[in-house]
C-alpha positions in Angstrom: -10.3 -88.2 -95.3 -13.0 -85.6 -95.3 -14.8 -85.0 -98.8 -14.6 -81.6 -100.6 -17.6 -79.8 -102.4 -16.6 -79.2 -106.2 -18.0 -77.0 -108.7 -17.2 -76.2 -111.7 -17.2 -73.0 -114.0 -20.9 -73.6 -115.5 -21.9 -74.2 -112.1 -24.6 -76.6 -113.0 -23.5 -79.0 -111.0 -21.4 -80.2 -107.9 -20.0 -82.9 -106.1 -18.7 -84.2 -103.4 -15.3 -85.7 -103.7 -12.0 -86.9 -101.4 -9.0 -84.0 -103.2 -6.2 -85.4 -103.4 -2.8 -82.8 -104.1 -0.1 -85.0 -104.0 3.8 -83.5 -103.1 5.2 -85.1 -105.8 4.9 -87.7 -108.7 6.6 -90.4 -106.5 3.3 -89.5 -103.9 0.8 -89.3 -106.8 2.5 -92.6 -108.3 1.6 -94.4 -104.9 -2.0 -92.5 -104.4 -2.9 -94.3 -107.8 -2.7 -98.0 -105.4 -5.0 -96.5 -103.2 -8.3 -95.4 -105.4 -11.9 -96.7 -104.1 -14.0 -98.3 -106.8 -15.7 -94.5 -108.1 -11.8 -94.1 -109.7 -10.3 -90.8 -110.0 -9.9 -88.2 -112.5 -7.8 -84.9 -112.5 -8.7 -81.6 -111.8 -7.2 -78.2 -113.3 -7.9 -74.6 -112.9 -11.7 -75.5 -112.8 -12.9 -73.9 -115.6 -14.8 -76.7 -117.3 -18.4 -76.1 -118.0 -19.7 -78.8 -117.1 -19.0 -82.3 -115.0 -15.8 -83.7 -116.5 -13.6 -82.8 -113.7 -15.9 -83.9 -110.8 -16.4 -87.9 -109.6 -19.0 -88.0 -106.7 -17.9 -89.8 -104.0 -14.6 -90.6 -106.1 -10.9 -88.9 -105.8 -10.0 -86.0 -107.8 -6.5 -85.6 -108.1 -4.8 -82.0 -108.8 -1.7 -83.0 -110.5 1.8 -81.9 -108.3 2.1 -78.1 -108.4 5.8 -77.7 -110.1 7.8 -74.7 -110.2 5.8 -71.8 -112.3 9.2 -70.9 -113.9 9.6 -72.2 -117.2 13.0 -73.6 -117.8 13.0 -75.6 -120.5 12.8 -73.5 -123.5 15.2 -73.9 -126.7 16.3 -71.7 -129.2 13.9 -72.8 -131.9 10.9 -72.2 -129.3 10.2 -75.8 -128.5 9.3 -75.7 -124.7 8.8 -78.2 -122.1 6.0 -77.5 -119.8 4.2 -78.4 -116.7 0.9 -79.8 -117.3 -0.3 -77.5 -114.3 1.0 -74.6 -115.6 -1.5 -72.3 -117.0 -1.5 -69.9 -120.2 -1.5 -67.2 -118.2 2.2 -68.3 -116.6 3.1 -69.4 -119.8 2.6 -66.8 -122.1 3.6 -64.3 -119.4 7.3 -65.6 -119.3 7.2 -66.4 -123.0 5.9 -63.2 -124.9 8.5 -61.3 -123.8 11.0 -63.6 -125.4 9.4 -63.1 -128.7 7.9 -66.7 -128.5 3.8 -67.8 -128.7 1.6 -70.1 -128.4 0.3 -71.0 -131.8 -3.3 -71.8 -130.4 -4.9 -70.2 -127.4 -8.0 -70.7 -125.7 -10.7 -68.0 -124.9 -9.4 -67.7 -121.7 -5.9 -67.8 -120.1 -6.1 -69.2 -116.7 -6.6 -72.8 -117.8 -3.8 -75.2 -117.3 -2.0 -76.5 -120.7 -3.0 -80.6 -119.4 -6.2 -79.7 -119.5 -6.1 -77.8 -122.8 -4.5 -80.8 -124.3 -7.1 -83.2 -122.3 -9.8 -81.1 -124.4 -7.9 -80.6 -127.6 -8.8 -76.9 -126.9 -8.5 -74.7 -130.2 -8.9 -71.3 -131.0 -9.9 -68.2 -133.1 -7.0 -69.7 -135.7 -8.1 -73.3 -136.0 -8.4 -72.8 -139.7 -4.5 -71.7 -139.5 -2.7 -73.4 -137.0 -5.5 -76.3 -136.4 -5.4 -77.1 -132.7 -3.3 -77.4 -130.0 -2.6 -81.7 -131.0 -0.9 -80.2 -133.9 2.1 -78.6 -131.7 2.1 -81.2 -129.0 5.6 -82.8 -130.1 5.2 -85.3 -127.1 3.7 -86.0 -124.1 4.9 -87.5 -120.3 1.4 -89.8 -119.0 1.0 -91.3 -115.9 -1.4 -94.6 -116.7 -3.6 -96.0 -113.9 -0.7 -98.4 -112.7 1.1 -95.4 -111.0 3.8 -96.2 -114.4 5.1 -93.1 -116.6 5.1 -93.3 -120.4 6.4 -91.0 -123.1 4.0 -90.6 -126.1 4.2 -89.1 -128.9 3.0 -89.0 -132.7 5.3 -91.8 -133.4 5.8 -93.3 -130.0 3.4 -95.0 -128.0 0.8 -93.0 -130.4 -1.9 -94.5 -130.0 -2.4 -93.6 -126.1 -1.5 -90.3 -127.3 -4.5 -89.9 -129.7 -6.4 -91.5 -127.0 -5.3 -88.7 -124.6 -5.8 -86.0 -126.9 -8.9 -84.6 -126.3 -9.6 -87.6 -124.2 -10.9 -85.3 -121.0 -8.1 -86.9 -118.7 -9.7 -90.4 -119.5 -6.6 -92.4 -120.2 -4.3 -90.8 -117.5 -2.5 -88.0 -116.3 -0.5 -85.7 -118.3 2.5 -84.6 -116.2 4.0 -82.2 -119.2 4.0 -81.6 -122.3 6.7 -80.5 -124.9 5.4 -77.9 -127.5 6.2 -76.1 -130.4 5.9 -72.3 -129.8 5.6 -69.8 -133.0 7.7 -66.7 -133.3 6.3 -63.4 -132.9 7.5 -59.4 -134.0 5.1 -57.9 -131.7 2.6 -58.5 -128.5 0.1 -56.5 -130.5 -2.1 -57.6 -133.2 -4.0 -55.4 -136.1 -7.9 -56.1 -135.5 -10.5 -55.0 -138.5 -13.8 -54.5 -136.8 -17.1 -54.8 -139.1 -20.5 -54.4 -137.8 -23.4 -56.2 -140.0 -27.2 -56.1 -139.4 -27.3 -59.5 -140.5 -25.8 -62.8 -140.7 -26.0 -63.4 -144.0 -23.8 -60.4 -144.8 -21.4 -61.5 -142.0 -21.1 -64.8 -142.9 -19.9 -64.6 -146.7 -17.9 -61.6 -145.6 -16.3 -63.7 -142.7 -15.7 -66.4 -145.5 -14.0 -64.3 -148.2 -11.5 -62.8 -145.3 -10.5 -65.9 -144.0 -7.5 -66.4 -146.2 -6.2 -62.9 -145.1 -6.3 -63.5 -141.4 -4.3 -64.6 -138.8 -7.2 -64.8 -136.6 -10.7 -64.7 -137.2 -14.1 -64.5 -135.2 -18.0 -63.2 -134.9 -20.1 -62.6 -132.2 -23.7 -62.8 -133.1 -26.9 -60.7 -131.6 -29.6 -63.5 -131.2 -31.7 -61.5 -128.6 -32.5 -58.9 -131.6 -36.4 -59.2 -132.8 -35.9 -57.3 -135.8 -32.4 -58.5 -137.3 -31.8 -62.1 -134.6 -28.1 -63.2 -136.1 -26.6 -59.4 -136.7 -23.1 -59.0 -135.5 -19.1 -58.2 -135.6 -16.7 -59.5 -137.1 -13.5 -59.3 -135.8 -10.4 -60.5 -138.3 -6.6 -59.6 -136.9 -3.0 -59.9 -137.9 0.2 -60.0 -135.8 2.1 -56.9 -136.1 5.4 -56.5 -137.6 8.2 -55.7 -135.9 8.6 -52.2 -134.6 11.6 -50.6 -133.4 11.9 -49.7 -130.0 8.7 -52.5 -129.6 7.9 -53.7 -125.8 6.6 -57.1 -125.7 4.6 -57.7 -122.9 1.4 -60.6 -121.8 -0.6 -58.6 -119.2 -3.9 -60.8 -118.1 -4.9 -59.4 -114.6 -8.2 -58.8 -114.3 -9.4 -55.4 -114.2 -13.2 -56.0 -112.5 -13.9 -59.0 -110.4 -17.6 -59.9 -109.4 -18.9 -60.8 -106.1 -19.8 -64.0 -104.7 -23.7 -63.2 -104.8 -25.3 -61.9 -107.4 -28.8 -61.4 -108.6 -30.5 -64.1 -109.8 -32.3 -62.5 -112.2 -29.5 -60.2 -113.9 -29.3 -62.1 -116.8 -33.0 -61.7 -118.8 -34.0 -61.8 -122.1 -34.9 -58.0 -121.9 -31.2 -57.3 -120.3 -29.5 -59.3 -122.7 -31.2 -57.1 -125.7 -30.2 -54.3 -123.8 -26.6 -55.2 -124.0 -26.2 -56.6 -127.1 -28.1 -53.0 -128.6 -25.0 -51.6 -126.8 -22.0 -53.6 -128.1 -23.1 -53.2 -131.3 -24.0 -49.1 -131.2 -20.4 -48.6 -129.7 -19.1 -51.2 -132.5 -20.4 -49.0 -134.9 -18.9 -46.0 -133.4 -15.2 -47.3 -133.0 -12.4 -47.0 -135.7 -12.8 -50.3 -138.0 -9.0 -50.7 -138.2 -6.9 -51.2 -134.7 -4.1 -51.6 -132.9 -5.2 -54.1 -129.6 -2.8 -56.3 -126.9 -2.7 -60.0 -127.6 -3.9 -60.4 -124.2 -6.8 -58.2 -124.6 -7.9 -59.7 -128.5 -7.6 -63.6 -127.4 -9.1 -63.4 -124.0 -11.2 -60.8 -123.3 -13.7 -62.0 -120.7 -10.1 -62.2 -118.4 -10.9 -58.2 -117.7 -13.7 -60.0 -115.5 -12.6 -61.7 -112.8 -15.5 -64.4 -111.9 -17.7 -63.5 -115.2 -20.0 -66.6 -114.7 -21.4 -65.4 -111.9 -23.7 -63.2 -113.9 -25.7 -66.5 -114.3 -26.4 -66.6 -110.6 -26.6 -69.6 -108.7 -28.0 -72.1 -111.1 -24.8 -71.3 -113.6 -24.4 -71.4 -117.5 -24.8 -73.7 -120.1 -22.4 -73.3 -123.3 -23.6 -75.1 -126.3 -20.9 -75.3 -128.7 -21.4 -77.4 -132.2 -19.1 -78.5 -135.2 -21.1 -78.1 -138.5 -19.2 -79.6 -142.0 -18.4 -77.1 -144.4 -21.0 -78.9 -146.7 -23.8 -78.3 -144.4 -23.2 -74.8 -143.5 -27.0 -73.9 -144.2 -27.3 -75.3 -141.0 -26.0 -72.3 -139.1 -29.3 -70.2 -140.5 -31.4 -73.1 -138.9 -29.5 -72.8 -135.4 -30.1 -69.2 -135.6 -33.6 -69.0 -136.5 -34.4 -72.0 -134.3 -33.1 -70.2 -131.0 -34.6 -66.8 -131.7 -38.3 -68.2 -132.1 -37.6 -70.2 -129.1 -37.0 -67.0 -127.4 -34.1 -68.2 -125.3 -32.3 -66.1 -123.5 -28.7 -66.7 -125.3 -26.7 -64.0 -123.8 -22.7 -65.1 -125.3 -22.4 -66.2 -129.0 -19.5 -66.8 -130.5 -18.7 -68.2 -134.5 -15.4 -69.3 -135.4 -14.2 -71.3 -138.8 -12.6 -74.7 -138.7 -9.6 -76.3 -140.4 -9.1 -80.4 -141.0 -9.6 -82.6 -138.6 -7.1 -84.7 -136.8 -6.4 -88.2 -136.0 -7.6 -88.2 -132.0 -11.0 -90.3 -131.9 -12.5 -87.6 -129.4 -11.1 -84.2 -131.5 -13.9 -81.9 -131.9 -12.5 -80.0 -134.4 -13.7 -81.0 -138.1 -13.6 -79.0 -141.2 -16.2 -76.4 -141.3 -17.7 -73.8 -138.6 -18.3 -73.9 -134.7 -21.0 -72.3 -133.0 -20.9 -71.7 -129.0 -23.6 -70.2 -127.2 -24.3 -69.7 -123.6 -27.7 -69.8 -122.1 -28.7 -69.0 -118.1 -29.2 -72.6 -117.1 -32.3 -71.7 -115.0 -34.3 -72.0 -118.0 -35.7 -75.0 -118.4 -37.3 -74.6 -122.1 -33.7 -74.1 -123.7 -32.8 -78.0 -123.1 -36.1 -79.3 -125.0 -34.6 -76.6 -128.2 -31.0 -77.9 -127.8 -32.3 -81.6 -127.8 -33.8 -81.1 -130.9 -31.0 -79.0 -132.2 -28.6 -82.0 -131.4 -30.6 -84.1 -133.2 -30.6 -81.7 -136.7 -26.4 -82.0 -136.0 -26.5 -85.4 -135.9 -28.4 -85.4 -138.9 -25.6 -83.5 -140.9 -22.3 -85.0 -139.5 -21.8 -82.7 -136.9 -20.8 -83.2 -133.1 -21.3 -81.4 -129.4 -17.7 -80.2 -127.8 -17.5 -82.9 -125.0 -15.2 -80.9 -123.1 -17.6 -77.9 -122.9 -21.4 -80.3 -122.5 -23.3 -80.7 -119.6 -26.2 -82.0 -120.8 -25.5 -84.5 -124.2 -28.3 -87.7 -125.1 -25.0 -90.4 -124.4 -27.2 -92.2 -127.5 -25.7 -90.0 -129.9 -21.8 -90.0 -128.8 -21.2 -92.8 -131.5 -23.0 -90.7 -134.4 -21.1 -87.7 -133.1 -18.2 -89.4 -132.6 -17.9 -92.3 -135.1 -14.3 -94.0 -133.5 -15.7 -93.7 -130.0 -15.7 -97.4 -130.0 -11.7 -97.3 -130.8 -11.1 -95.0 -128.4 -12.9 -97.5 -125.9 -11.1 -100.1 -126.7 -7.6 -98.3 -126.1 -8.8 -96.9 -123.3 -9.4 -100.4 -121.8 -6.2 -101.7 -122.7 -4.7 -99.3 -120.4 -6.9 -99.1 -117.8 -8.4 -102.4 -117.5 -9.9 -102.0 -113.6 -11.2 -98.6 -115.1 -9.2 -96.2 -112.5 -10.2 -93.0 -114.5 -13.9 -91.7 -113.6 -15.8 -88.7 -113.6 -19.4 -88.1 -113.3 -18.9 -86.8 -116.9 -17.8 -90.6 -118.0 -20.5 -92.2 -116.3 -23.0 -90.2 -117.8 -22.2 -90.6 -121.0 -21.2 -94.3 -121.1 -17.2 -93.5 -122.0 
């Protein structure tokens, strides 16, 4: 077999791998028997940032492409779905019923395994925590080629393991999940514009309890106000009569292949933050939007990474306790007399933690920003950053890093050692790879 050039959505690295896209489970059951010593891991949509689904010179496995029709949906919305499926299919068949999912990611074309692989949560977290919380159970092939059933109460350790456990323990064939009712495919979105964060950032604390949904982009490219931004809160909308609920995500722009390297600069990125917040300013504070467009709005852009150019994207995305919020300021402050370029930034509130060892999620505020990997003086200020988190209990998403110290995993992630030693248990010839577990000594 031939090996296959994988990338991934940061596009800060690649690999070369033997794909494997087996027919069926049976055929994926008997693949498992004939893994080299580099292991295997599974592959998605491919829209991890960095190298957790890649395994140089390994097998990737994308998991058996079932049937895009949902069919197993009861009448108290608890659905059975295909781990391949993504949120896209999903929520396409399942709006229309009146049905949601109670946590969505940023964007709708990744596949639910992989959400549930990376704990995924969303602008709601503080709400609806994340996607472990509706996960009723679980069906996992292990390394032997064997299928268990897990859940919260069965077999729950391997499922706590496999949460946010970045396809580490196995492969999730499907998943059964409680869905949330909803009156409407349309949400009510109150729009502020601040020219700085400190105003945002007590505002977006004192509206928390009134939203459904919460989240603020922040301007760090600004000389004169560097952590300005908008705050975006929004409701679901009550039932209408005559209402049409509908889940459109089709991409109205889609980028080409090649293009120029140097798009993305600090003096563009002013330019367009300037912009979003001048028409921000200008819009009604109070409206109506589509679901679809409010949760995922880089989806109008088919192929938005490639305005990093070849060398790709970096997202940094941190977990800061709610007792150590000062921190935020520093992030801020430390970035903007860095001068790096960071083009996306993104602050979102955070509920309780849960009981998976690798969960990112932990009760206070994340942080993600994305920086044009091409420049090499933003890693020396995220080291240090990492460092200050460290320092205050907080953690780097695993699912979203490319570039983490693996010496700080166990002060990031206190249980890692647990989860090592379950891990083991169940995959004692250590079948499950990536260059992501190598790297970081998981």
């Amino acid at each position: 077999m031939d090996k296959t050039e994988l990338a991934t959505w940061g596009n800060t690295s690649t690999s070369e791998s033997y794909l494997r896209e087996p027919d069926s489970i049976l055929d994926l059951s008997g693949m498992l028997k004939s893994i080299g010593d580099k292991g295997c891991i599974a592959r998605g949509f491919g829209r991890s940032y960095g190298d957790q689904p890649l395994n140089s010179d390994g097998d990737v496995i994308r998991p058996p492409s079932a049937s895009k029709k949902l069919e197993n949906l009861s009448s108290n919305g608890i659905a059975t779905v295909k781990s391949s499926m993504t949120f896209a299919e999903l929520l396409n068949q399942v709006v229309p019923l009146g049905w949601y999912m109670p946590v969505v990611p940023g964007t709708s074309y990744i596949t639910i395994g992989g959400a549930i692989a990376a704990d995924i949560h969303g602008k709601n977290h503080y709400r609806k925590s994340s996607i472990a919380d509706h996960v009723e159970s679980m069906t996992l092939m292990l390394a032997d080629g064997d299928t268990i059933h897990c859940s919260k109460t069965e077999e729950s350790s391997i499922f706590w393991t496999t949460i946010g456990g970045l396809g580490l323990t196995g492969v999730i064939l499907e998943a059964t999940i409680q869905l949330i009712r909803i009156q409407s495919s349309s949400v009510l979105v109150d729009r502020k514009s601040f020219k700085n964060f400190t105003e945002l950032f007590e505002t977006m604390k004192s509206q928390i309890d009134k939203a459904d949904y919460s989240v603020a982009w922040l301007d760090l490219a600004s000389k004169s106000n560097p952590g300005r931004g908008i705050l975006e809160t929004a409701n679901h909308q009550e039932l209408d009569e005559g209402s049409q609920f509908s889940y459109e995500t089709k991409p109205l722009l889609a980028l080409p292949r090649c293009m120029p390297g140097g798009l993305l600069r600090p003096s563009t990125i002013k330019k367009y933050n300037s912009l979003r917040f001048l028409l921000a300013d200008k819009e009604k504070s109070l409206k109506e939007n589509e679901l679809s467009a409010f949760m995922h709005p880089l989806d109008k852009v088919r192929n938005w990474n490639r305005l990093y150019g070849k060398t790709g994207v970096i997202q940094w995305q941190v977990a800061v306790p709610e007792v150590s919020e000062h921190v935020l300021f520093d992030i801020i402050d430390s970035i903007h007399k860095a001068e790096a370029p960071a083009f996306l930034v993104v602050l979102k509130k955070l509920g309780p933690a849960n009981q998976a060892p690798l969960s990112f999620p932990m009760e206070g505020w994340t942080l993600a920003v994305d920086f044009p990997a091409k420049h090499q003086e933003i890693h020396d200020c995220l080291d240090a950053l990492d460092q200050e988190i460290v320092n205050v209990g907080g953690r780097i998403y695993l699912a979203k890093d490319a570039r983490l110290n693996p010496d700080l995993i166990p002060k990031m992630y206190p249980r890692i050692d647990e989860w090592k030693s379950i891990r083991q248990n169940i995959d004692p010839n250590n079948r499950w790879q990536s260059d992501f577990s190598r790297r970081l000594d998981l």
